[in-house]
C-alpha positions as CSV (number, residue, x, y, z in Angstrom):
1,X,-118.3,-33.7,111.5
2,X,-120.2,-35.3,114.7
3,X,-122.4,-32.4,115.7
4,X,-121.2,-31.7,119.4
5,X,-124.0,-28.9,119.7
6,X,-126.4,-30.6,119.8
7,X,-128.3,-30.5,122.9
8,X,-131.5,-32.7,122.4
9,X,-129.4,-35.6,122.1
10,X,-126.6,-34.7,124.2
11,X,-129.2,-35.1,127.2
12,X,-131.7,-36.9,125.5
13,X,-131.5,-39.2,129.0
14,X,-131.5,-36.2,131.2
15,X,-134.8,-35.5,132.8
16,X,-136.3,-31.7,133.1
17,X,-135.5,-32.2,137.2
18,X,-132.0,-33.8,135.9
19,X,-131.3,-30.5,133.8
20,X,-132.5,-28.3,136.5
21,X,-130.1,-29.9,139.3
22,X,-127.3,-29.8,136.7
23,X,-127.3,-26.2,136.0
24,X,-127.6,-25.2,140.3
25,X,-124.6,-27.7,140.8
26,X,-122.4,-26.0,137.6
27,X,-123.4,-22.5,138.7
28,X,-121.8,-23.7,141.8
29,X,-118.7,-25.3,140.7
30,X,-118.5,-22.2,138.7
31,X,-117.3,-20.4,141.9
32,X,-114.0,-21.1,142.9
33,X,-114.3,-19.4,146.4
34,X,-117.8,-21.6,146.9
35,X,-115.6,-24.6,146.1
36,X,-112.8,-23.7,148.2
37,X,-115.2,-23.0,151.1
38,X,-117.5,-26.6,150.5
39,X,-114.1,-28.3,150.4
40,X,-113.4,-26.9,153.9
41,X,-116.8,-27.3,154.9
42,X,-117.4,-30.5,153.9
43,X,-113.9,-32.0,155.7
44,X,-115.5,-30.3,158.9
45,X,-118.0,-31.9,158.6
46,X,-116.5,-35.0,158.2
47,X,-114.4,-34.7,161.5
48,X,-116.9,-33.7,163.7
49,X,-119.2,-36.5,162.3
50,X,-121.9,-34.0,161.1
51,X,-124.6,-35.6,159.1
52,X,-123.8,-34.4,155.5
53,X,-124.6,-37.9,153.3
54,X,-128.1,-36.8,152.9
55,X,-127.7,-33.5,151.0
56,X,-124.2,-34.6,149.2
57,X,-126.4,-37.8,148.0
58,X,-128.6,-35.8,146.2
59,X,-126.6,-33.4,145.0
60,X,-123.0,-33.7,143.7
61,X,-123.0,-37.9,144.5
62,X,-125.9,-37.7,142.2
63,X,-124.4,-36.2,139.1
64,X,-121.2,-38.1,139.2
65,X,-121.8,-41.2,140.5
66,X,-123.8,-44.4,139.9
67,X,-124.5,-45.7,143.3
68,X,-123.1,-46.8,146.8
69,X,-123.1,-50.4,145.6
70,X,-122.5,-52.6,142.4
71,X,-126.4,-53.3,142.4
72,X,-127.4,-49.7,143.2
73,X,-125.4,-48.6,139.6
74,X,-128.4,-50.9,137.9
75,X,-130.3,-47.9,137.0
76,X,-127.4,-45.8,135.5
77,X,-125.8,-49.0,133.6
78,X,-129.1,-49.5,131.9
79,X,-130.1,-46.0,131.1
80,X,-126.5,-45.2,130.0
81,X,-127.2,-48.4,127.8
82,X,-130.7,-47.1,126.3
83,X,-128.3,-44.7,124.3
84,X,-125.6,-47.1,123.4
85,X,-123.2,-45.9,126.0
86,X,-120.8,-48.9,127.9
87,X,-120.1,-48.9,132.0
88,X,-116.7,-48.4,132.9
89,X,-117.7,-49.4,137.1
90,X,-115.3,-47.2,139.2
91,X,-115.0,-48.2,142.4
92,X,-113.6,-44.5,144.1
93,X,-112.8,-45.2,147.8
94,X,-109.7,-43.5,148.4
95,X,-107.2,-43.1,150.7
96,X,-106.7,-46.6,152.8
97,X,-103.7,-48.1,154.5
98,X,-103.7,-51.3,155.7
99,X,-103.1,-54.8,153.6
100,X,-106.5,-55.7,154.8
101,X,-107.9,-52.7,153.2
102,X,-105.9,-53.0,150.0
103,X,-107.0,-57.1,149.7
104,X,-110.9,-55.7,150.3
105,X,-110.6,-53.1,147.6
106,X,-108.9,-55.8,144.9
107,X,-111.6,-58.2,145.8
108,X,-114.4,-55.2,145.0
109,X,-112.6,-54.7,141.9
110,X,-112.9,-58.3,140.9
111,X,-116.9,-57.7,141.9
112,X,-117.1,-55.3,139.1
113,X,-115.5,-58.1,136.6
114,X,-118.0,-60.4,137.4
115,X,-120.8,-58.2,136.7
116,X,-119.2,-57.2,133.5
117,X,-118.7,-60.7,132.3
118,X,-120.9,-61.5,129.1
119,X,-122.8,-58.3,129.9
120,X,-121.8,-55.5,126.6
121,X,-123.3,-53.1,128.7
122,X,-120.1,-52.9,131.1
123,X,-116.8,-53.5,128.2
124,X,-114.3,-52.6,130.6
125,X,-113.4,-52.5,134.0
126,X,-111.0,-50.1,135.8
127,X,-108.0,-49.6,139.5
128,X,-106.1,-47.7,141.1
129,X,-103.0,-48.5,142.1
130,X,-103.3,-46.6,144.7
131,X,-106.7,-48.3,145.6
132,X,-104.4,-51.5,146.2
133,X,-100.7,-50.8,147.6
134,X,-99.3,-47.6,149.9
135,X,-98.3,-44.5,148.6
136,X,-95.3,-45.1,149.8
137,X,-94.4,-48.3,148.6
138,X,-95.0,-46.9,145.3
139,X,-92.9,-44.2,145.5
140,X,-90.2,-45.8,147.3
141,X,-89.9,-48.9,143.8
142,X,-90.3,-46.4,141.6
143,X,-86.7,-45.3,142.3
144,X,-85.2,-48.6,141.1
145,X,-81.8,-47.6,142.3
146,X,-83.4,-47.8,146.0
147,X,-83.1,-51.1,148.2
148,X,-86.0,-52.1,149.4
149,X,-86.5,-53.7,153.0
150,X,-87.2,-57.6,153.5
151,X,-90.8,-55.9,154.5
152,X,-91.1,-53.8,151.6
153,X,-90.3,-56.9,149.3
154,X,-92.6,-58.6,150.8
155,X,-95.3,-55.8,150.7
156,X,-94.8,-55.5,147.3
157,X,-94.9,-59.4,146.7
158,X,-98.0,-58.7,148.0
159,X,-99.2,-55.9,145.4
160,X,-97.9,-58.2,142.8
161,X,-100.3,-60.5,143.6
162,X,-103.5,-58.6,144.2
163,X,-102.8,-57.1,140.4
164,X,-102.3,-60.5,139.0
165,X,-105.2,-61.7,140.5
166,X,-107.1,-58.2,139.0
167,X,-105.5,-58.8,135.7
168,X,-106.1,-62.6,135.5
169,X,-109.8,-62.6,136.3
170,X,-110.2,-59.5,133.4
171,X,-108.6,-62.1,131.5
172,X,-110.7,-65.4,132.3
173,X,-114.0,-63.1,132.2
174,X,-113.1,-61.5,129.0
175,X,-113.4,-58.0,130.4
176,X,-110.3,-55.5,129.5
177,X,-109.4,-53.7,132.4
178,X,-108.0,-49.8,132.6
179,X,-105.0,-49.3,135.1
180,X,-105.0,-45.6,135.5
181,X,-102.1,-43.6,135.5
182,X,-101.2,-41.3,139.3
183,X,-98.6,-39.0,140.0
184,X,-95.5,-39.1,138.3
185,X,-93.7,-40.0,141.2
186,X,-94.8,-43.3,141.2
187,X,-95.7,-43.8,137.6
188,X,-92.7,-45.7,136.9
189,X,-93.7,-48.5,139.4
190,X,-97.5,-49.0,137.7
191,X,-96.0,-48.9,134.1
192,X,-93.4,-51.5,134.8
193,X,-96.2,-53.5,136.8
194,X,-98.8,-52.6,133.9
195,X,-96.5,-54.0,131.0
196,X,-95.5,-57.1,133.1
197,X,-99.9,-57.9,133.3
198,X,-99.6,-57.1,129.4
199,X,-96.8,-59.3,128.6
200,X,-98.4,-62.0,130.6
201,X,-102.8,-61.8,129.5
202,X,-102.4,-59.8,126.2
203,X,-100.7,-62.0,124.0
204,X,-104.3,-62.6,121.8
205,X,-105.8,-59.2,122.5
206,X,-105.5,-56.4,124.4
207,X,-107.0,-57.2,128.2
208,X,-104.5,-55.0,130.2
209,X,-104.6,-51.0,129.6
210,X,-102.2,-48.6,131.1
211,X,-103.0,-44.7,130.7
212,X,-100.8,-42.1,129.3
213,X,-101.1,-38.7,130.9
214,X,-100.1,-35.8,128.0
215,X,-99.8,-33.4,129.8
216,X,-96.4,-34.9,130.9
217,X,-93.5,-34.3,127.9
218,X,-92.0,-37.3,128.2
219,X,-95.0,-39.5,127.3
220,X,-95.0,-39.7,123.5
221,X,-91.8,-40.8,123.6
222,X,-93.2,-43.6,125.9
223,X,-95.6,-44.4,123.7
224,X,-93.3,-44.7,120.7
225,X,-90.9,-47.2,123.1
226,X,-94.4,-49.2,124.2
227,X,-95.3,-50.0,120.9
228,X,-91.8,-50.6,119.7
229,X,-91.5,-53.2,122.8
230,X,-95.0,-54.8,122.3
231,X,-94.0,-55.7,118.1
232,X,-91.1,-57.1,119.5
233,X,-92.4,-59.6,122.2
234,X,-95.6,-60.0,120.5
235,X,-98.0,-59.0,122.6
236,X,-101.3,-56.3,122.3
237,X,-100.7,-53.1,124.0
238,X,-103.4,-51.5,125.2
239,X,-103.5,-47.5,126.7
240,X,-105.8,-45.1,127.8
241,X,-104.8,-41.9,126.3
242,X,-106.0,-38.5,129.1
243,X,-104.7,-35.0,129.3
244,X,-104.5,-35.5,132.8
245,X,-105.9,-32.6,135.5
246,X,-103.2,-31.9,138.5
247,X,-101.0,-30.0,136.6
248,X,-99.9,-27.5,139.6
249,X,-99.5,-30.6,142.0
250,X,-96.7,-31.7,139.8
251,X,-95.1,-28.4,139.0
252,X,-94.8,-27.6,142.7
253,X,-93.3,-30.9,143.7
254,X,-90.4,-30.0,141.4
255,X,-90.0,-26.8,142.7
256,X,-89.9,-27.8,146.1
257,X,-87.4,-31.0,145.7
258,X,-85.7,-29.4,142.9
259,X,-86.2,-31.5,140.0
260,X,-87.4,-30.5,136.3
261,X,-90.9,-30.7,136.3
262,X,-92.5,-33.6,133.7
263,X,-95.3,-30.4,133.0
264,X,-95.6,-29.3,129.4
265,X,-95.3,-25.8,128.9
266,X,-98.4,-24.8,127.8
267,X,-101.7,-26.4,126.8
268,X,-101.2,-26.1,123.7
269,X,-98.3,-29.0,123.9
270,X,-100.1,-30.9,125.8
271,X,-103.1,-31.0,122.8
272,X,-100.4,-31.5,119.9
273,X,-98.9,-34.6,121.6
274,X,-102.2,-35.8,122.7
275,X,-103.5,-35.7,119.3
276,X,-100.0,-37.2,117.7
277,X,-100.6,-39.6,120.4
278,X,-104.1,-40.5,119.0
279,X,-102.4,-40.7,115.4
280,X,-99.8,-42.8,116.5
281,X,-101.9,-45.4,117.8
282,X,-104.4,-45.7,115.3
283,X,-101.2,-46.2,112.8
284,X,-100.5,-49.0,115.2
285,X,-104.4,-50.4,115.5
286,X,-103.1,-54.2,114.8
287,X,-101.5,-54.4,117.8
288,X,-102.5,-51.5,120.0
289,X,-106.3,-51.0,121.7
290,X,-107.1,-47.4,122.4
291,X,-109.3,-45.8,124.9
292,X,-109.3,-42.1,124.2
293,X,-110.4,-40.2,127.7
294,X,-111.2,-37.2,126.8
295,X,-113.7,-34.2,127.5
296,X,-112.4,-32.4,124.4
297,X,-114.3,-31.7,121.3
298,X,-111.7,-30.8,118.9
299,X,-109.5,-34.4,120.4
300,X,-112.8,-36.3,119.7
301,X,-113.7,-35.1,116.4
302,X,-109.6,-35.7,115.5
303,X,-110.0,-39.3,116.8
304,X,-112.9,-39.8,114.5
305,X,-111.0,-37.9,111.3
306,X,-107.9,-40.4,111.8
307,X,-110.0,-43.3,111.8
308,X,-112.0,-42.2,108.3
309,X,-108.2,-41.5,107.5
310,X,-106.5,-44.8,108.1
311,X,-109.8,-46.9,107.3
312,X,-110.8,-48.0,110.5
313,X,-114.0,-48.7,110.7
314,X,-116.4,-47.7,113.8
315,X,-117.3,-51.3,114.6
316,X,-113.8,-51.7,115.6
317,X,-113.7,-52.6,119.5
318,X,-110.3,-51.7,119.5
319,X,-111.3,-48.1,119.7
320,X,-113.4,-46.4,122.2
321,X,-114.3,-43.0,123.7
322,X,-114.8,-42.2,127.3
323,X,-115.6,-39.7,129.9
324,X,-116.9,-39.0,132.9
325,X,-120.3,-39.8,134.8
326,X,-121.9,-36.3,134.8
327,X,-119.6,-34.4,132.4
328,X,-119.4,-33.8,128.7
329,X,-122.6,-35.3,127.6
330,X,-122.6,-33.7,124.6
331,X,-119.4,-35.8,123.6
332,X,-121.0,-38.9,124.9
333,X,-124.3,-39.1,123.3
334,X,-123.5,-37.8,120.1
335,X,-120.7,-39.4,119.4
336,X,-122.9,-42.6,121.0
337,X,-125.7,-41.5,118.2
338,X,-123.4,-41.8,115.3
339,X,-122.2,-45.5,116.2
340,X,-118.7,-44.8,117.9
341,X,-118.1,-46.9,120.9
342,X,-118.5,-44.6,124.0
343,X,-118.0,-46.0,127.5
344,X,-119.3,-43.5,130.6
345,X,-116.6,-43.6,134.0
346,X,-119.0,-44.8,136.7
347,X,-117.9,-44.1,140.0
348,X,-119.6,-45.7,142.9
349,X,-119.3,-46.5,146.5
350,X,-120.5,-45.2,150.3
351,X,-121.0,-41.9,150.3
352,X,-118.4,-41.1,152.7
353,X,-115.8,-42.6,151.1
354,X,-116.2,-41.3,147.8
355,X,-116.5,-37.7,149.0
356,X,-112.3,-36.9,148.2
357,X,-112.7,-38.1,144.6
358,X,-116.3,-35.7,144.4
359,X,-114.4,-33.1,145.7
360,X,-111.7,-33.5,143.2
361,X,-114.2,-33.4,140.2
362,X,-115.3,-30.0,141.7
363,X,-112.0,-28.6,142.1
364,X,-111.4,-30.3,138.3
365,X,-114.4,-28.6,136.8
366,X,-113.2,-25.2,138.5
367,X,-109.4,-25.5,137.6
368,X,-109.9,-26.4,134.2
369,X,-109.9,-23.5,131.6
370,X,-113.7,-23.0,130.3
371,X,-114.8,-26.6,130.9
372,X,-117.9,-25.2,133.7
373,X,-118.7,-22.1,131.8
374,X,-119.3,-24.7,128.7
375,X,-121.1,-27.4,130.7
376,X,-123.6,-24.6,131.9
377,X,-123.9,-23.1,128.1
378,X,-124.9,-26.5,126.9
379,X,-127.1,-27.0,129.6
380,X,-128.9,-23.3,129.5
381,X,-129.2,-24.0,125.9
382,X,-131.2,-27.4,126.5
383,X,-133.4,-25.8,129.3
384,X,-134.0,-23.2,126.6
385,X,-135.0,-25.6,124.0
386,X,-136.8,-27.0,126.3
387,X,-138.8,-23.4,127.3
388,X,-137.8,-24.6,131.1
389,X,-137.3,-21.4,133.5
C-alpha cells in the first residue's frame, strides 16, 4: 500500500512560508461564497483595468502555476525534479479568436517540445484544442451530418495543420504529447482528429494521447472500440484516463437543448468505469500508453494493485501518474518516493491570461466533494508536524 498520509514527504519540497500560503489560499477556496465573490471581483477588475497581477502573482498564480514564461518555469521543473517528479508544461491562455492567435498558441506549444526534447525532466507535453481552432468550428464538425462552408473547410484545413505540425514535432523530438479532452459537444471532432495524429506518429510507440473523461457513460465503451481499432491498424494508442470536473455544465446543456445528458448518474459510476478503465488498459499495456490523471487515492493505489496484478513493472514508461501543479501532493510525492512515474500539470503563462483557467481551479477545488477540506487536513497535519502556528 503506497502510504498517501504521509505528510513529510508529501511536501517534502514545500517550504514552512509555502505551507503557510497553502493553508490561507485552501481556507479560501473552502468558501464558496468567497469564491463566487473573487470570481466577480476579479472580472471587474479585469474590465476596468484595475491593477490586480501583483496580489494574484503571489497568491493563487503562485500555487498553481510555474511561471509567465517557458524560462520562468526553470525553478519549478527542477525542484519538481529533485523528487523524481516529470513536467507536463501547460501553456493555459484561454479564450482567443483569431487564426493569428490560434497559429501563435500552436507555435508556443511547439516551444514547450523543444524544451522537453532530450530533457527527462519534461516526458510529455500537452493542447487544447480549443487553444488552436474556434469554439465554433468545433462544434459545428463535430456534427458530421452538417455541411460545412468553403470557409469553414478551409478553417478547419487550417486546424488540421497546426495539430499535424503539434503532433509531428512531439514526434521528431521524441516527446509524447497529451490532447485533452473539452466538452462533449465537440469531443467527437478532437477524437477523430486525435486518432488520425495516432494512426499517422504512433505506429512504433505511443506519441499522440487523447483523454477519456469518465464521468461521461459512454466512454468505456470508447475505450473498448479504441483499442479494438488500434490492434487492428497496428498502431499504439495512447489516452489519458480523468474523471473530468464540469459535470453541471454538461447536465444543463441537455436540459436546455433537450438531449440525454452523457453525465453518469452518480459518482459512484463514474469511479467503477474509471477504475475498469484503468484495468482495461493495463490488460492492453502492449499496445496502449496510459496516463492516469487523477487526484484520487483509492484510483491511485488501484492503478498500482493492477500493475503488481498483471506483472508490469514500475520502470515501465508506458505508465504514468499525474496531477495538478498545487494539488494532491500527497499523491505526487509518495507515489514519486516509491519509484512510479509521476508527471506534475504545469500551467504557465501572463498573468492575465491565465486568470480564467486559475479561476476554474478555484471553482474546481470548491465544487468537488471533500477535495479542499482534504487538501487543508493534509496541510494542518504537516504544519503540525512541523509545530508551525
Amino acid at each position: 500500500m503506497i502510504p498517501f498520509e504521509n505528510t513529510e514527504i508529501a511536501f517534502a519540497g514545500k517550504s514552512n512560508k509555502d505551507l503557510k500560503r497553502a493553508h490561507r489560499l485552501f481556507k479560501l477556496v473552502a468558501s464558496p461564497t468567497l469564491v463566487n465573490m473573487g470570481t466577480k471581483l476579479t472580472d471587474i477588475a479585469l474590465a476596468i483595468h484595475f491593477p490586480i497581477k501583483g496580489i494574484v502573482k503571489r497568491t493563487i498564480f503562485k500555487q498553481f502555476c510555474g511561471g509567465e514564461s517557458i524560462q520562468e518555469c526553470d525553478l519549478t521543473i527542477n525542484q519538481l525534479d529533485k523528487y523524481g517528479i516529470g513536467t507536463i508544461l501547460d501553456y493555459s491562455v484561454e479564450g482567443k479568436e483569431s487564426e493569428k492567435d490560434f497559429e501563435n498558441t500552436a507555435d508556443e506549444i511547439i516551444r514547450t517540445l523543444e524544451k522537453a526534447e532530450g530533457d527527462p525532466k519534461i516526458p510529455f507535453g500537452v493542447f487544447k484544442m480549443t487553444g488552436i481552432a474556434r469554439f465554433e468550428l468545433l462544434e459545428r464538425c463535430n456534427d458530421i451530418t452538417y455541411i460545412i462552408s468553403h470557409e469553414e473547410q478551409k478553417e478547419y484545413n487550417h486546424l488540421v495543420a497546426r495539430v499535424d505540425k503539434i503532433c509531428k514535432k512531439a514526434y521528431e523530438s521524441n516527446t509524447p504529447i497529451y490532447i485533452d479532452a473539452e466538452d462533449s459537444w465537440i469531443q467527437d471532432t478532437i477524437d477523430r482528429l486525435a486518432t488520425t495524429m495516432m494512426k499517422k506518429y504512433n505506429r512504433e510507440r505511443a506519441i499522440v494521447y487523447n483523454t477519456l473523461q469518465m464521468y461521461r457513460h459512454d466512454r468505456l465503451e470508447h475505450l473498448q472500440e479504441a483499442i479494438e481499432n488500434a490492434r487492428e491498424e497496428k498502431y499504439f494508442y495512447g489516452v489519458k484516463i480523468v474523471r473530468g470536473a464540469y459535470m453541471e455544465k454538461e447536465r444543463e446543456r441537455a436540459i436546455e437543448k433537450k438531449y440525454p445528458s452523457p453525465i453518469q448518474p452518480d459518482k459512484a459510476s463514474t469511479d467503477r468505469d474509471y477504475d475498469a478503465a484503468l484495468e482495461l488498459i493495463v490488460k492492453n499495456i502492449d499496445i496502449c500508453a496510459l496516463c492516469a490523471g487523477t487526484h484520487n487515492e483509492d484510483s491511485s493505489q488501484k492503478l498500482v494493485d493492477l500493475m503488481e496484478k498483471y506483472g508490469v513493472d514500475k520502470s515501465n514508461f508506458s505508465i504514468y501518474f499525474a496531477q495538478l501543479l498545487g494539488m494532491s501532493d500527497h499523491i505526487s510525492y509518495n507515489l514519486a518516493h516509491n519509484n512510479y512515474h509521476v508527471a506534475k500539470y504545469v500551467p504557465y503563462g501572463p498573468v492575465k491570461e491565465v486568470i480564467p483557467y486559475l479561476l476554474r481551479r478555484a471553482q474546481e477545488n470548491t465544487s468537488v466533494a471533500g477535495q479542499t477540506t482534504r487538501e487543508l487536513g493534509l496541510i494542518l497535519k504537516e504544519m503540525k508536524r512541523r509545530k508551525l502556528k
